[in-house]
C-alpha positions as CSV (number, residue, x, y, z in Angstrom):
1,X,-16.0,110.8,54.3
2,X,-13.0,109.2,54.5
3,X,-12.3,108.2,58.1
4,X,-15.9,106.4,58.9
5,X,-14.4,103.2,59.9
6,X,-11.7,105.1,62.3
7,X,-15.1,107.1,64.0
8,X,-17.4,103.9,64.1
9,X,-14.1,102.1,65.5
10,X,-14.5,105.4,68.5
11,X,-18.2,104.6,68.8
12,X,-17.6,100.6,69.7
13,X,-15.2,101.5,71.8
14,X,-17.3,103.8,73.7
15,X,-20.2,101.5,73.5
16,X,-18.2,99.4,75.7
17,X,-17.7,101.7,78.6
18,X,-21.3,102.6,78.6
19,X,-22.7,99.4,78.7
20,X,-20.2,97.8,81.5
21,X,-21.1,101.0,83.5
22,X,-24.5,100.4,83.0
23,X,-24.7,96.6,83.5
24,X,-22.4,97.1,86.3
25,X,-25.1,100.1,88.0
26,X,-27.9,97.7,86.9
27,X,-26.8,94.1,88.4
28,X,-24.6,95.1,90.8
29,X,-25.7,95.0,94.8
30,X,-26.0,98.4,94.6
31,X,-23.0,100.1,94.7
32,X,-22.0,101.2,98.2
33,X,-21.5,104.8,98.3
34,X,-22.2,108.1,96.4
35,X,-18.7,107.9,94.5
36,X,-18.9,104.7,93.4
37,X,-22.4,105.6,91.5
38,X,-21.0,109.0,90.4
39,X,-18.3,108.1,88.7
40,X,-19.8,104.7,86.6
41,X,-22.7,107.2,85.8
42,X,-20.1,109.8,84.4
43,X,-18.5,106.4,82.8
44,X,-21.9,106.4,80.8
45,X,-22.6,109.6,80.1
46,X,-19.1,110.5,79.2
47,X,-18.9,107.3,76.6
48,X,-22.6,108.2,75.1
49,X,-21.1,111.4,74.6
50,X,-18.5,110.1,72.7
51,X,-20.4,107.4,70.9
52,X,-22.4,110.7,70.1
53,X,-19.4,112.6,68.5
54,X,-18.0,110.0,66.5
55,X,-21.0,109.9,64.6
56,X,-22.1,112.9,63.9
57,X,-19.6,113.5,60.9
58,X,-20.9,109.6,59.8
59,X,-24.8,110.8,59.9
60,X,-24.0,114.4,58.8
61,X,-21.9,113.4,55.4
62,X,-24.9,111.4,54.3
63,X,-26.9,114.6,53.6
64,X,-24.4,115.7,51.4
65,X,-22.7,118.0,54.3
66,X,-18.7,118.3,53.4
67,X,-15.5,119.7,53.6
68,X,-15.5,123.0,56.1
69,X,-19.4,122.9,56.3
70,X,-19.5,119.0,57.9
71,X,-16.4,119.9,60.4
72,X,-18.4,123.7,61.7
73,X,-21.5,121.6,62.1
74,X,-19.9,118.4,64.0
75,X,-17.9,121.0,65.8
76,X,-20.2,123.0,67.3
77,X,-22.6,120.2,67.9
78,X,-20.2,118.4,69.5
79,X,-19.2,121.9,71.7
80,X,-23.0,122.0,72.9
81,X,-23.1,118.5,73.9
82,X,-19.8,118.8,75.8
83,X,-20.9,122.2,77.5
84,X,-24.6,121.4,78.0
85,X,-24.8,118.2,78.0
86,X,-22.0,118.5,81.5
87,X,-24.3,121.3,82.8
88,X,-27.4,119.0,82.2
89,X,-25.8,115.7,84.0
90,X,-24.4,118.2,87.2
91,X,-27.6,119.3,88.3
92,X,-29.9,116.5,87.7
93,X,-27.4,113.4,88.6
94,X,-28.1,113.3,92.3
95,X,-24.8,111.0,93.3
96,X,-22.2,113.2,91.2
97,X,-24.1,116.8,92.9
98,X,-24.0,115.1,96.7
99,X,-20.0,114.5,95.5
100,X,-19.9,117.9,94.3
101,X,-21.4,119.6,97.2
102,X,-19.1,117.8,99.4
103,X,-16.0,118.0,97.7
104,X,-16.5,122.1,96.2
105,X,-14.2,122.5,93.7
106,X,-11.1,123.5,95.8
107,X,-11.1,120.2,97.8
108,X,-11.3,118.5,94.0
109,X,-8.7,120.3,92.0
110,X,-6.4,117.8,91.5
111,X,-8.7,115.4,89.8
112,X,-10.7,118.2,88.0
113,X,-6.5,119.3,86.7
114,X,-6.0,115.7,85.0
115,X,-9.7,115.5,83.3
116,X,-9.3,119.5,82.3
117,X,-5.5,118.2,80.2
118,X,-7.9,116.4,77.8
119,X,-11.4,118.2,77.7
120,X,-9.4,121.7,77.7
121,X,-7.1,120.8,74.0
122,X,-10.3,118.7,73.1
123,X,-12.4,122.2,73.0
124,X,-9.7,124.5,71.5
125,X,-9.2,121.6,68.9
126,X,-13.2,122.3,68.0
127,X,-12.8,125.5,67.9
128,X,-10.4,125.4,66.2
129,X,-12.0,123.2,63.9
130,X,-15.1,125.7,63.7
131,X,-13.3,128.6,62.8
132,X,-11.5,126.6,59.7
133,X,-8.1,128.1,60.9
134,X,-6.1,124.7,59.9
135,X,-8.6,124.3,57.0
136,X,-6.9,121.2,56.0
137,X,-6.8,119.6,59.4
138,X,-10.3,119.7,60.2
139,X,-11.0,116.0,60.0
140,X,-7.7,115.7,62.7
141,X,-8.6,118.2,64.8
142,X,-12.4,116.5,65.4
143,X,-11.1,112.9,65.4
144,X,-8.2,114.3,68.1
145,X,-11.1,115.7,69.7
146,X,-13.3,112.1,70.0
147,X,-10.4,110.8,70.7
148,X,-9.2,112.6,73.4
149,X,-12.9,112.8,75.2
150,X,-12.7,108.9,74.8
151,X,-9.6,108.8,76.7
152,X,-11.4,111.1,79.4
153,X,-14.2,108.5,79.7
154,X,-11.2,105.8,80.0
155,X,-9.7,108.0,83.1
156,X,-13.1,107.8,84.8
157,X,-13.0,103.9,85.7
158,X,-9.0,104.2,86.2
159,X,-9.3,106.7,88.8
160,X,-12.4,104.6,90.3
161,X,-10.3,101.9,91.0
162,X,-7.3,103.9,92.4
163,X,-10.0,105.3,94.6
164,X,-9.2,109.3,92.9
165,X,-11.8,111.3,94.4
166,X,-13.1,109.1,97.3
167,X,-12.1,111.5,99.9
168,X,-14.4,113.6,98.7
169,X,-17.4,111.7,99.7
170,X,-16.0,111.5,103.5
């Protein structure tokens, strides 16, 4: 496969935002409100997602998995983790369903807007990818994807610190 170094590149850079979100929900004085411990746990669970995406086509190649084949297995993987794996975190993370209930998705439309301009063209670029309708830009389309999810896990601390969000907790 012939961008591995460009998706283990994706991985470390994930691998940083999940382990300063979780040293940071680990040693800190226990972080002060709901938000606050919402959003560093989507800060983790959005960069294991990606660390998760960007290898998959790594792992996958090694059994001999290529061309269309690889890209309509990482793709739909990567659809189930996305879908799921969001469905999963929203009813058993405490902090982010006590933000939710609070804050029903009228009162958080503006924020929800921003995160759906990258998850939204990061799922039609896996389909996409799935359907082998750009048959030559499979590998783009799924490293667009990663990429763009990674930049969704990178919006998670920024609108932390601008305090995006925290109304909803009050």
């Amino acid at each position: 496969m012939q961008d591995t170094e460009l998706f283990l590149s994706l991985a470390e850079i994930a691998g940083v935002f999940v382990g300063f979100g979780a040293l940071i929900a680990v040693r800190s004085n226990a972080p002060t409100d709901t938000y606050e411990v919402a959003y560093i746990g989507l800060v983790v669970w959005q960069g294991v997602a990606v660390i998760a995406m960007a290898l998959m086509p790594i792992a996958i190649s090694r059994f001999g998995v290529t061309d269309h084949r690889l890209w309509l297995v990482c793709s739909l993987l990567a659809l189930a983790l996305f879908w799921v794996g969001n469905e999963v975190v929203s009813r058993v993370f405490n902090a982010l369903r006590s933000v939710q209930r609070v804050a029903p998705l009228k009162r958080r439309a503006k924020v929800e807007l921003v995160a759906m301009a990258l998850w939204l063209p990061a799922n039609a670029a896996l389909v996409l990818a799935a359907l082998g309708v750009f048959a030559n830009q499979e590998p783009a389309l799924y490293l667009a994807t990663t990429t763009l999810f990674l930049l969704m896990d990178a919006m998670i601390p920024l609108m932390t610190v601008f305090g995006l969000g925290r109304w909803a907790t009050t």
